[in-house]
C-alpha angles and dihedrals in degrees: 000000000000125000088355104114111166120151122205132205090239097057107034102014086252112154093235137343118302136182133252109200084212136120132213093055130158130162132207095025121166120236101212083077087061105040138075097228098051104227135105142083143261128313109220082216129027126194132185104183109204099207133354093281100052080051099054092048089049091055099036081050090057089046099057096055090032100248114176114236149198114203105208133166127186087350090229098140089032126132108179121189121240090240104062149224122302107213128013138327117205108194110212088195144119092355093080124059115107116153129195126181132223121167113296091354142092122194103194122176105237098255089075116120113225102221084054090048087047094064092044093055094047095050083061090048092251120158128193112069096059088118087062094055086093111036114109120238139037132308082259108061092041091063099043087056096029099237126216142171142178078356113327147103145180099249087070098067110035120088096181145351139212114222128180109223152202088294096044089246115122116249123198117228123200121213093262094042094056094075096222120189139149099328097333140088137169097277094086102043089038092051096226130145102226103232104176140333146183122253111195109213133169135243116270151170103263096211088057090043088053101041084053084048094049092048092050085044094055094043082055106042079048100046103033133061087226084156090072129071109252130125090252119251108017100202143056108222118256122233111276093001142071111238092219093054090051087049092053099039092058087058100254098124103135100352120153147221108183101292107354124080140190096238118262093206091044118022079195088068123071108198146203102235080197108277100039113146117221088246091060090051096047093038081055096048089053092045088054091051094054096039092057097032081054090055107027105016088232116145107211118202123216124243083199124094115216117205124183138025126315 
């Protein structure tokens, strides 16, 4: 349903029906269409923005009839109830993913996927992001969490990104002022929507720069189950210990609630069998949790981000 944006009370609390002069609307939209995993209901209000202005109106709309609202982008750390998300989701995704290259630079919008900008990178003979070529998710979420992976991370290759922040207005971020740490960055605290941002490579061969991207492909296809839903590596590692080896050593390998299931290739990964619920999957990562806080007294701590009621 396009440009029709009536809100009902069932649906937001609202006293009677209003109107949000947006486009890009849908209601009712199930979430297991927009996340890795899935799984998840259904969203009372679904929007897809198709540029940075359309956003900000979106946003500015909600605001003004205090809607409540989830900024996502790919979905790929996502674990969405089943029952849903009260309020509005505006997807910040696919729309936007335009690329331009200068030099050594690339200056991508956030709904870019990276394996995609990997490739890219490497076609103009670009190195540096190789270790990104595998990572699951848009160019968005990895620089909100910093995402990393066989050495490196995402704070090694931006020189600056555009946010738009608490006023609606975009805000350019350089490197140092981004925060980045394990798995975090300024974008959450700060409360901005990454919208684009430059990645300062360096000139390559682009033969060597595949062939690195084909061996970190392989590693990964071998060690871990990418032919099952899941939101990729569950788990942040913890200080002086690897989440998976805890998992396994506490004897969880494979184990098992209804549909979701603690990897057996990679105790790191929990996984959608297929017709896993969100409550399964959430009712296996805390499992998990107690199981190896009982043994090691090791709090891990989730990369997923859970949104709604279980």
């Amino acid at each position: 349903m396009k440009g029709d944006s009536r809100v009902m009370r069932d649906c937001c609390g609202s006293d009677a029906s209003v109107k949000l002069d947006i486009d890009n609307v849908l209601y009712n939209e199930p979430m297991k269409n927009h996340t890795s995993f899935k799984v998840g209901g259904p969203a009372d209000i679904f929007i897809e923005p198709d540029n940075p202005e359309e956003l900000a109106k979106a946003i500015k709309a909600l605001r003004e009839h205090s809607i409540p609202y989830y900024i996502i982008g790919n979905g790929s750390n996502l674990l969405v109830s089943d029952k849903g998300l009260r309020g509005a989701v505006v997807k910040v995704g696919e729309k936007f993913d335009s690329v331009d290259i200068d030099g050594d630079r690339i200056i991508a919008e956030c709904g870019i996927l990276l394996s995609t900008l990997s490739k890219i990178a490497a076609k103009a003979s670009l190195a540096g992001m190789e270790f990104a070529s595998g990572i699951p998710g848009a160019l968005g979420g990895a620089v909100t969490m910093n995402a990393g992976a066989y050495g490196g991370e995402m704070k090694d290759i931006i020189e600056w990104v555009e946010v738009l922040d608490q006023e609606l207005e975009i805000k350019r971020l350089q490197n140092a002022e981004m925060e980045f740490g394990y798995r975090k960055s300024i974008v959450e605290p700060g409360k901005y929507i990454v919208i684009r941002c430059c990645l300062k490579l360096r000139h390559g061969n682009p033969d060597e720069i595949n062939s690195i991207m084909a061996d970190l492909t392989q590693k990964r296809t071998s060690k871990q189950p990418l032919h099952l839903p899941s939101a990729g590596s569950t788990f942040k590692r913890p200080e002086g210990y690897f989440a998976g080896k805890l998992i396994e050593d506490s004897g969880l390998r494979g184990f098992s609630l209804g549909g979701a299931q603690v990897s057996p290739l990679h105790c790191g990964f929990v996984v959608n069998n297929g017709d896993a619920t969100a409550q399964e999957v959430y009712d296996l990562i805390r499992h998990v949790q107690k199981t190896v806080y009982d043994k090691f007294k090791v709090n891990l701590e989730t990369e997923v981000k859970i949104l709604g009621e279980f």
